[in-house]
C-alpha positions in Angstrom: 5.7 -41.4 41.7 6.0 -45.0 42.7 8.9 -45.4 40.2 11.0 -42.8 41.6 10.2 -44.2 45.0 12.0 -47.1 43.8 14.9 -45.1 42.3 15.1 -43.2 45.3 15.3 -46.8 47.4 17.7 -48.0 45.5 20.3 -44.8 45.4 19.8 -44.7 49.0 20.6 -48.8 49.5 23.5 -48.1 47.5 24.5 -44.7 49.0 25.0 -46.8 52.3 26.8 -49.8 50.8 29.0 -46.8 49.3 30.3 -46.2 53.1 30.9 -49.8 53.7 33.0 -49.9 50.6 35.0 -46.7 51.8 35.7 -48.3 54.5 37.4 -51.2 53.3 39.0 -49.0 51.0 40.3 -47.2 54.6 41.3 -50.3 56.6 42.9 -51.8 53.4 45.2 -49.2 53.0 44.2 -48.9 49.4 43.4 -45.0 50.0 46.5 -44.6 47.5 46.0 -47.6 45.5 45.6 -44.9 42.7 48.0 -42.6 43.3 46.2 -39.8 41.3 42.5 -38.7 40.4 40.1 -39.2 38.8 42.4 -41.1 36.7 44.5 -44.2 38.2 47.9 -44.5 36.9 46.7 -41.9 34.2 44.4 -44.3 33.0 40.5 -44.8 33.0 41.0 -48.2 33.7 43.5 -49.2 35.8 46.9 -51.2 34.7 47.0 -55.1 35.2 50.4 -55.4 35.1 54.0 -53.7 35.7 54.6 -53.0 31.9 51.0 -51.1 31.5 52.6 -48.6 33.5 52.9 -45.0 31.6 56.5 -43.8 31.7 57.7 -42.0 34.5 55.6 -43.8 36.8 57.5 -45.7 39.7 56.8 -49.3 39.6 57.0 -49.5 43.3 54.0 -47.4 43.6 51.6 -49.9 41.8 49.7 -52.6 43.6 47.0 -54.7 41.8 44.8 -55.2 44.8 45.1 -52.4 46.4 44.8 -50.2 42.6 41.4 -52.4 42.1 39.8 -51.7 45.1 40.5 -47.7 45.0 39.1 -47.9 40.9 35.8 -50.2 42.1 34.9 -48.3 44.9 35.5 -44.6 42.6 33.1 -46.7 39.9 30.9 -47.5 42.7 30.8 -43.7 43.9 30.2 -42.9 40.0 27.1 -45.2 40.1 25.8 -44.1 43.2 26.2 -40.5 42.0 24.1 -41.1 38.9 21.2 -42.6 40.7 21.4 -39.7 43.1 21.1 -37.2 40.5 18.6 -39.1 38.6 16.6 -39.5 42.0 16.8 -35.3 42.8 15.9 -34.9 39.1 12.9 -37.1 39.7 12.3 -35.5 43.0 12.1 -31.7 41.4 9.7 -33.2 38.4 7.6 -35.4 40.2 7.5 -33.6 44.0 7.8 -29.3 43.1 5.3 -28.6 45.7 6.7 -31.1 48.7 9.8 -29.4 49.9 10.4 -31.8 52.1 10.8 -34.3 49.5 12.6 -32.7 46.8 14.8 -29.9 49.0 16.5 -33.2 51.1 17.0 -34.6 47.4 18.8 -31.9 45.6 20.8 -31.4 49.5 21.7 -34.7 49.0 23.0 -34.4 45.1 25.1 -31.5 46.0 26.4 -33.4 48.6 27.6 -35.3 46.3 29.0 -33.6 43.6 31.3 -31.7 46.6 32.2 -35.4 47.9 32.9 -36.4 44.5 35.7 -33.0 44.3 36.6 -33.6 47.5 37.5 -37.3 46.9 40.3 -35.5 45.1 41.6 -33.3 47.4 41.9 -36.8 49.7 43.8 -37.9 46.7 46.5 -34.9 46.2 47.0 -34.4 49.9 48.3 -38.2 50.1 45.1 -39.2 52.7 45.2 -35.8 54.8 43.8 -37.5 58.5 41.3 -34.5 58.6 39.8 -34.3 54.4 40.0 -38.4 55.1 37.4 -37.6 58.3 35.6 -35.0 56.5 35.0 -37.7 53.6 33.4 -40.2 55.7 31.4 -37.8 57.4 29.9 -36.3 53.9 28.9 -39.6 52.9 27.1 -40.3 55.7 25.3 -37.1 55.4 24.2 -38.0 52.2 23.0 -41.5 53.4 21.0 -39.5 56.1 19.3 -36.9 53.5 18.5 -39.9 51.0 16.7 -41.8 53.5 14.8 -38.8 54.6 13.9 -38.3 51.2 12.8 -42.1 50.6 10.8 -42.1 53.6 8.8 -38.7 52.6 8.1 -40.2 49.5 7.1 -42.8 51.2 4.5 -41.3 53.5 3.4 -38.6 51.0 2.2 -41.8 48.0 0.8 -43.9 51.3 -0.6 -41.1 52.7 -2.5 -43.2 55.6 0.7 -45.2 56.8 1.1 -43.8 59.9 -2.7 -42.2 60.2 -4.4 -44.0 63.6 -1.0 -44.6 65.2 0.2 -43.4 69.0 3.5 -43.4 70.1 4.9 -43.2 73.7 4.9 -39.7 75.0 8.2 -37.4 74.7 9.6 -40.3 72.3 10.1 -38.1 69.4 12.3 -35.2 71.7 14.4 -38.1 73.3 15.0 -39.5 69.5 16.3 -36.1 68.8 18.9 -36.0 71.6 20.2 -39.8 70.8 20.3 -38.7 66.9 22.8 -35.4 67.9 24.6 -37.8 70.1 24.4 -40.3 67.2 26.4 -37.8 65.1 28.9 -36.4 67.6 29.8 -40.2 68.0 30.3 -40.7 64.5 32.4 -37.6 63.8 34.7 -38.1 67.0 34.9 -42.0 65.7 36.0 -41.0 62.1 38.7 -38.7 63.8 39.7 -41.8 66.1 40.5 -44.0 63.4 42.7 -41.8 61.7 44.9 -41.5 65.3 44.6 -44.9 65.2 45.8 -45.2 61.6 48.7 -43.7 62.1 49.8 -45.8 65.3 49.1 -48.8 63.2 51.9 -47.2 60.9 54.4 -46.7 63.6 53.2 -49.7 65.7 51.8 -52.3 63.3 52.3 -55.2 66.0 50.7 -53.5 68.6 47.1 -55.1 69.8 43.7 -53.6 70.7 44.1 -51.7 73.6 47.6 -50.3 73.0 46.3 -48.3 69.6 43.5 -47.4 71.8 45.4 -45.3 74.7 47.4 -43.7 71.7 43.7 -42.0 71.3 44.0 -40.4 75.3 40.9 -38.3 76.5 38.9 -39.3 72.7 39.2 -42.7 73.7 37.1 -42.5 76.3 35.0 -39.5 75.1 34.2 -42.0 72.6 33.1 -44.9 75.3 31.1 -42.7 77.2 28.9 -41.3 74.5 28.8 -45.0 72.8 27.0 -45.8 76.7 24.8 -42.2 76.5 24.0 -43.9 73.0 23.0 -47.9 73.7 21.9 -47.9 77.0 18.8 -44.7 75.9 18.5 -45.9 72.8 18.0 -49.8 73.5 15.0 -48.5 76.1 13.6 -46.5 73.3 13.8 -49.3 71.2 12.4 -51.5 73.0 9.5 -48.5 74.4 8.6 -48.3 70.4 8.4 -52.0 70.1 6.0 -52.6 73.3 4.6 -49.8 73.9 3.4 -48.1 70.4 -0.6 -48.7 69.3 -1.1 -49.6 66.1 2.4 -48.4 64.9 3.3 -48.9 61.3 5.6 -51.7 59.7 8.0 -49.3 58.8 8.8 -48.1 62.6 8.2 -51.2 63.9 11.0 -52.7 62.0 12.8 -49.7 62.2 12.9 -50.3 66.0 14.0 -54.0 65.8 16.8 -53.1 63.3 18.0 -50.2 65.8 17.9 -52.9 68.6 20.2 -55.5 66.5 22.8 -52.7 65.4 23.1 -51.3 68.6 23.6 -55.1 70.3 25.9 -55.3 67.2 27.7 -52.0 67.9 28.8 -52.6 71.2 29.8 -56.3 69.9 32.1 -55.1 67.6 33.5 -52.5 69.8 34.4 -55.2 72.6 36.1 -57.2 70.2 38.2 -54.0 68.9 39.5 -54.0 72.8 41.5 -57.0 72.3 41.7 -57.3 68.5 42.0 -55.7 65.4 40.8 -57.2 62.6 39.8 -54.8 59.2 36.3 -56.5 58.4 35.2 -55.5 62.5 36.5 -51.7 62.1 34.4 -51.2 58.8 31.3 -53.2 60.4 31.6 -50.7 63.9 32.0 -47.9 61.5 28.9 -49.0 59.4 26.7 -50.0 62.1 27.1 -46.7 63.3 25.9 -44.6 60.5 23.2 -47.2 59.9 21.8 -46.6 63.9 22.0 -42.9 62.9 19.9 -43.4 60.0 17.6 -45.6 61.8 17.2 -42.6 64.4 16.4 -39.9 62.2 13.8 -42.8 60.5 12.0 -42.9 63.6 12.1 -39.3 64.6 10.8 -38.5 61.2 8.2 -41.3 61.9 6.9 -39.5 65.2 7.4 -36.3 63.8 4.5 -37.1 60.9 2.0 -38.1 63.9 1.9 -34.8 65.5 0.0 -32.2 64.8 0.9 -29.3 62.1 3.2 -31.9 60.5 0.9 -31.5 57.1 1.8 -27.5 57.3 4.8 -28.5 55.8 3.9 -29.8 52.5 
């Protein structure tokens, strides 16, 4: 059980460095950098060099850079797919009578089988601003349902981690309301950056704050809820921190890594005012489906300390 623990770590480590990737993949422009799937220039491995080119292939279509980092993040997806699979597979073998373990797990595999096709469909549409959303969105659901399954492995092999501990009261329901808000943020940010995307295609010069009012009324959708989001979650933070008895390490440091990415979230998006460099849009988009997994940790967390939570196996 403790090995597929660690499997089910690791997939979920990688499952989240898989977003990051994506999103350089985004910001780099290299969504087309293979211009077909799940080959890349009909190849397994991608050309090197002008005359690897099949026939009939427009040379002005191939890139190096941008080909390399499409094939290394598809390779990357492969990999994190395998130890997905492997970790459900575990999960049904090792966990048959903890639904809570191995339904997340298999929820998660599916996932990602569908996000594998779907990576196509991105592919043949030529980066359709809505499958491109969808994309982003999937993977972080699958980030979500593999850290759920980690951290009921987790509590179900160290069954007495959170035994003895006491949380503030109502914590867990205002967890609940920052996680949905946590989620509408990210899906109406995934939908900003493609309007922004295309702005930066007819207004590549343009700064900060002019791609921003090309957004309108989700512009500022998107600040508001970013302030319903910090401003709660930095007191609950900050309630779990000093106001918990004998809470475990795993929420404590839960806590302080929801206080740093939320610090770091509204960082980033004051720099995106004025600037617009690609390393700062993938860290805002990353930091925010890491604070959403961090939420749903902690609710999970609280969730285990109340009473009935055994019912569910």
């Amino acid at each position: 059980m403790k090995s597929t623990l660690r499997i089910t770590a690791l997939a979920t480590i990688a499952a989240y460095v898989l977003i990051f990737s994506g999103g350089l993949v985004r910001v780099s422009g290299a969504g087309l950098g293979c211009p077909d799937w799940p080959t890349c220039f009909g190849r397994w491995i991608p050309p090197v060099s002008i005359e690897q080119l099949p026939p009939g292939i427009d040379p002005a279509q191939f890139n190096f850079t941008l080909a390399w980092i499409e094939y290394l993040n598809r390779l990357w997806a492969m990999i994190v797919g395998t130890l997905i699979l492997i970790s459900a597979l575990l999960a049904v073998k090792h966990f048959r009578s903890v639904p809570r373990i191995y339904l997340p797990a298999v929820a998660a595999a599916l996932l990602t089988a569908y996000a594998g096709w779907q990576g196509g469909r991105v592919v043949e549409t030529k980066l359709d601003s809505t499958l491109v959303s969808f994309h982003a969105v999937l993977a972080i659901l699958i980030g979500m349902l593999m850290l759920y399954t980690s951290q009921q492995m987790y509590y179900h092999i160290f069954s007495r981690s959170e035994r003895g501990s006491i949380y503030p009261d109502r914590l867990r329901a205002w967890l609940a309301i920052l996680l949905g808000i946590s989620l509408i943020q990210v899906i109406l940010g995934t939908n900003m950056r493609s309007t922004l995307e295309a702005f930066q295609t007819a207004d590549p010069l343009a700064v900060g704050r002019a791609w921003l009012a090309q957004a309108g009324v989700l512009n500022y959708l998107h600040i508001i809820l970013g302030a319903l989001l910090v401003i709660p979650g930095f007191y609950l933070g900050l309630k779990v921190l000093l106001r918990s008895r004998n809470p475990s390490p795993l929420v404590w440091q839960g806590a302080v890594g929801l206080l740093i990415l939320l610090l770091a979230q509204v960082t980033f998006g004051a720099f995106l005012l004025e600037t617009t460099p690609p390393v700062l849009r993938v860290l805002h988009l990353w930091s925010g489906a890491l604070i959403t997994g961090l939420l749903l940790m902690l609710h999970a967390a609280l969730r285990k300390t109340d009473r009935g939570w055994y019912e569910w196996k």
